[in-house]
N, CA, C and O of each residue as an XYZ file, in Angstrom:
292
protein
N     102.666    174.991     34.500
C     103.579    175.417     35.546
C     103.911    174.233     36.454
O     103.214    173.267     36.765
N     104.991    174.518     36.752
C     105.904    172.946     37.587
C     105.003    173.278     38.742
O     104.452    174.378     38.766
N     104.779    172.229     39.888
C     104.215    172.314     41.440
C     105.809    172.034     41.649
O     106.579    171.211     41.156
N     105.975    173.199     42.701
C     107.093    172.867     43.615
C     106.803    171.915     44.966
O     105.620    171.692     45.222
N     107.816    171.354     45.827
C     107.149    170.493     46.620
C     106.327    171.682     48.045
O     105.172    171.494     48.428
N     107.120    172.678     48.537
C     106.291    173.686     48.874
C     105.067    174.404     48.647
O     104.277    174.780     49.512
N     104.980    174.565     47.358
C     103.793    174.857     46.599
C     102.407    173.870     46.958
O     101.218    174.174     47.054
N     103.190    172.434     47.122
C     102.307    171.361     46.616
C     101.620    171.494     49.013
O     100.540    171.058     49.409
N     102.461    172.030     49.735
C     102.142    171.830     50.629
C     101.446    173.046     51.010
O     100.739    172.885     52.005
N     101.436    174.165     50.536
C     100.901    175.036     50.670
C      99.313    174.740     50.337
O      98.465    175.054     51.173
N      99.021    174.261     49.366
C      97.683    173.875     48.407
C      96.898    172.991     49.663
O      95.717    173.004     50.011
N      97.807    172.398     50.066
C      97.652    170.962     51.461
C      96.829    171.924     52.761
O      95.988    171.343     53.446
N      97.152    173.443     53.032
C      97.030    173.909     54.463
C      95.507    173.555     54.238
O      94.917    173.572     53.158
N      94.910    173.180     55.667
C      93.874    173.001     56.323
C      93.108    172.065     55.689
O      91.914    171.903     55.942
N      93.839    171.323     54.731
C      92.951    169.810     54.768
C      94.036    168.518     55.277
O      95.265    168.554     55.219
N      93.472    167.777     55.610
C      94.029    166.305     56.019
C      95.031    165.564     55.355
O      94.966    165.077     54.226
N      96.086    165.519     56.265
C      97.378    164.661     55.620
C      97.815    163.608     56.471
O      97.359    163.502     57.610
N      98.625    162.854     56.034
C      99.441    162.056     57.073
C     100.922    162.215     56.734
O     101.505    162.163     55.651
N     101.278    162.388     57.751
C     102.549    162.354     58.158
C     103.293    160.758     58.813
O     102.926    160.047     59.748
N     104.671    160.601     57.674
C     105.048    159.257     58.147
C     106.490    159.509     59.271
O     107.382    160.323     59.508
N     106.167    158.706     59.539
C     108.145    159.307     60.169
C     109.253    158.317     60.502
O     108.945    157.201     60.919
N     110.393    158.630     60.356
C     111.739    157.903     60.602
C     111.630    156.531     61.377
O     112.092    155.412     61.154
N     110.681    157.164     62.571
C     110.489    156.041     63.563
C     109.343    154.846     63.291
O     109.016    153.898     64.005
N     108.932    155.210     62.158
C     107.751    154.248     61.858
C     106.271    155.097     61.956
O     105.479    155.144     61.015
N     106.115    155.569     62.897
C     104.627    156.496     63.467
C     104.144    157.327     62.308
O     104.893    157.776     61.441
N     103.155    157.458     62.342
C     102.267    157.961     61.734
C     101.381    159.175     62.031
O     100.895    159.069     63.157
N     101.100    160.023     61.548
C     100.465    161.327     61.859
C      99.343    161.721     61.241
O      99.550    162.487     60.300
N      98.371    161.488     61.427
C      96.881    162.458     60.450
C      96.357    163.611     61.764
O      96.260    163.670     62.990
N      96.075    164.573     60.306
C      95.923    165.684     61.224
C      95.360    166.758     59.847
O      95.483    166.529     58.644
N      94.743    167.929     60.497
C      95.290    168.595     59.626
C      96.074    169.351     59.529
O      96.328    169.838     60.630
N      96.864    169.905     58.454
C      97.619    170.804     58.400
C      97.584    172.305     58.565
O      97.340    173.019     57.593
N      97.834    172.838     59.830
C      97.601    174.055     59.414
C      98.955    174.919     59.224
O      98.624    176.034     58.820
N     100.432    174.812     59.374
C     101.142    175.756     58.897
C     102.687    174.719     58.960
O     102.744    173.784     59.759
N     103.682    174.994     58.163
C     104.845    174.687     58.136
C     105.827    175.613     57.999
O     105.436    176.769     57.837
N     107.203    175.383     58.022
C     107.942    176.390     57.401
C     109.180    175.323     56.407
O     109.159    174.118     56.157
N     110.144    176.379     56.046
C     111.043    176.121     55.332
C     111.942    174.189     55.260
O     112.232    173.420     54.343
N     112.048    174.164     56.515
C     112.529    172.840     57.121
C     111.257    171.806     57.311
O     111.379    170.764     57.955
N     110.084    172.184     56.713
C     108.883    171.096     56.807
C     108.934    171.061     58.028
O     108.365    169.979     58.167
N     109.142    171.353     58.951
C     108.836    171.773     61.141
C     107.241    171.750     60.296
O     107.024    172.298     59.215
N     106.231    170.957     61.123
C     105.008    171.218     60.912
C     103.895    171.115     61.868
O     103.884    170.059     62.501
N     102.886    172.017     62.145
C     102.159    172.274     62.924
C     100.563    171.352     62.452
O      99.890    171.923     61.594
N     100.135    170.299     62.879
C      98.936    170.115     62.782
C      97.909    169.838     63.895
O      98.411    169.104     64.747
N      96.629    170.184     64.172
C      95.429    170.003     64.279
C      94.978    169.016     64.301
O      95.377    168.221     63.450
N      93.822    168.520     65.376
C      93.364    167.344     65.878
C      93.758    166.034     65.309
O      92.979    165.253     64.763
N      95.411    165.803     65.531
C      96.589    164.908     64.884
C      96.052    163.654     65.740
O      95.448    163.757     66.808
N      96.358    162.527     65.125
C      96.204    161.318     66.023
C      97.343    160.725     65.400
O      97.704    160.860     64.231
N      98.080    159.783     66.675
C      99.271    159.052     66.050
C      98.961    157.369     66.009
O      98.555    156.570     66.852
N      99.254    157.293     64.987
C      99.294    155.606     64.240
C     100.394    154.915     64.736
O     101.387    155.541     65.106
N     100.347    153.869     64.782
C     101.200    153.112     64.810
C     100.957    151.383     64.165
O     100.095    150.729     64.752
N     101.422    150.961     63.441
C     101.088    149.469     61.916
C      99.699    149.437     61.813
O      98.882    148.531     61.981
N      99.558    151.085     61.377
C      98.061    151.458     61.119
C      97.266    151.696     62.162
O      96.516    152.630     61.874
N      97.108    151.358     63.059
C      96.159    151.368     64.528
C      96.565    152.403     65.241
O      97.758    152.577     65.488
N      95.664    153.168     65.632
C      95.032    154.205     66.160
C      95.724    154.103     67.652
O      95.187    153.239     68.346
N      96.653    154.708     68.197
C      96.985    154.751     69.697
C      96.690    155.998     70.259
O      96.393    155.935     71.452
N      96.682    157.167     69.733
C      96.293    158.184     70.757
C      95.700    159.299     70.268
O      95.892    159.334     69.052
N      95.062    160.235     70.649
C      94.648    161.116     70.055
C      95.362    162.546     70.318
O      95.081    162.814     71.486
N      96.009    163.398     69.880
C      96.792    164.380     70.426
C      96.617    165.716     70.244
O      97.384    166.540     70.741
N      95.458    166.072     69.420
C      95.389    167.171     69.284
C      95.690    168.099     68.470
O      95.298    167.889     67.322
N      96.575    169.621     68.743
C      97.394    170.137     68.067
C      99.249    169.612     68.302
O      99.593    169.391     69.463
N      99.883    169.515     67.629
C     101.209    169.067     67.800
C     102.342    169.556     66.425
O     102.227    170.123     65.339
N     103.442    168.945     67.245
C     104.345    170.442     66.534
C     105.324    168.876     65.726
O     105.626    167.925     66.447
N     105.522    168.885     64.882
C     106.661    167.747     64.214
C     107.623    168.225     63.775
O     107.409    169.143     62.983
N     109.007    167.887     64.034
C     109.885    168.641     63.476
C     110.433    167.677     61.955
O     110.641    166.492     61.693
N     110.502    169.087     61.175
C     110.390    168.415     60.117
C     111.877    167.499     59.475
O     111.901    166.940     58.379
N     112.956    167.534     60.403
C     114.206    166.401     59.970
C     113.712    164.533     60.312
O     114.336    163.596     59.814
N     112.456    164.355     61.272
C     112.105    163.445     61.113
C     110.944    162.864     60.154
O     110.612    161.695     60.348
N     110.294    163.607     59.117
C     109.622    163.372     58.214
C     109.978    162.696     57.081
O     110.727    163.102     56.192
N     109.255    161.361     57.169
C     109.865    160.820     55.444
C     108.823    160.534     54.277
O     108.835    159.876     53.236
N     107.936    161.326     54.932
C     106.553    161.026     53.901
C     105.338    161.987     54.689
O     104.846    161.945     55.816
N     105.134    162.837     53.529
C     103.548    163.306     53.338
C     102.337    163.313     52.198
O     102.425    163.882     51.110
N     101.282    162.623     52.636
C     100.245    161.846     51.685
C      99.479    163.064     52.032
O      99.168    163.148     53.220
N      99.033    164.216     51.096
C      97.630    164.899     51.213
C      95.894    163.764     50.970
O      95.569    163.130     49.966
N      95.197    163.889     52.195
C      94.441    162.951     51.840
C      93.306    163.542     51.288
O      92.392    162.840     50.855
């Protein structure tokens, strides 16, 4: 059976991903819910920036038109 790319993020909820984005930044967190438009909700997220660790943020909401990459880790 094909993995759809939904499918493949569904399999992803509540373990650790990173999130890349448009702007360069970086997101690990875990995943706990998305919807249709990849809008995604993760859990004790910290944002990267040329790899290095700048902040720690918590839960946070990403909207998913700035996403250009998700790595399940």
């Amino acid at each position: 059976m094909e993995l759809r790319p939904l499918d493949a993020l569904n399999e992803a909820r509540n373990k650790r991903v990173l999130l890349e984005l448009k702007n360069g930044k970086q997101y690990i967190g875990k995943l706990k819910s998305f919807d249709i438009h990849i809008n995604t909700v993760l859990e004790d997220a910290e944002e990267h920036v040329d790899g290095e660790l700048k902040r720690k943020i918590g839960t946070t909401f990403i909207r998913g038109d700035t996403i250009i990459l998700i790595s399940i880790e």
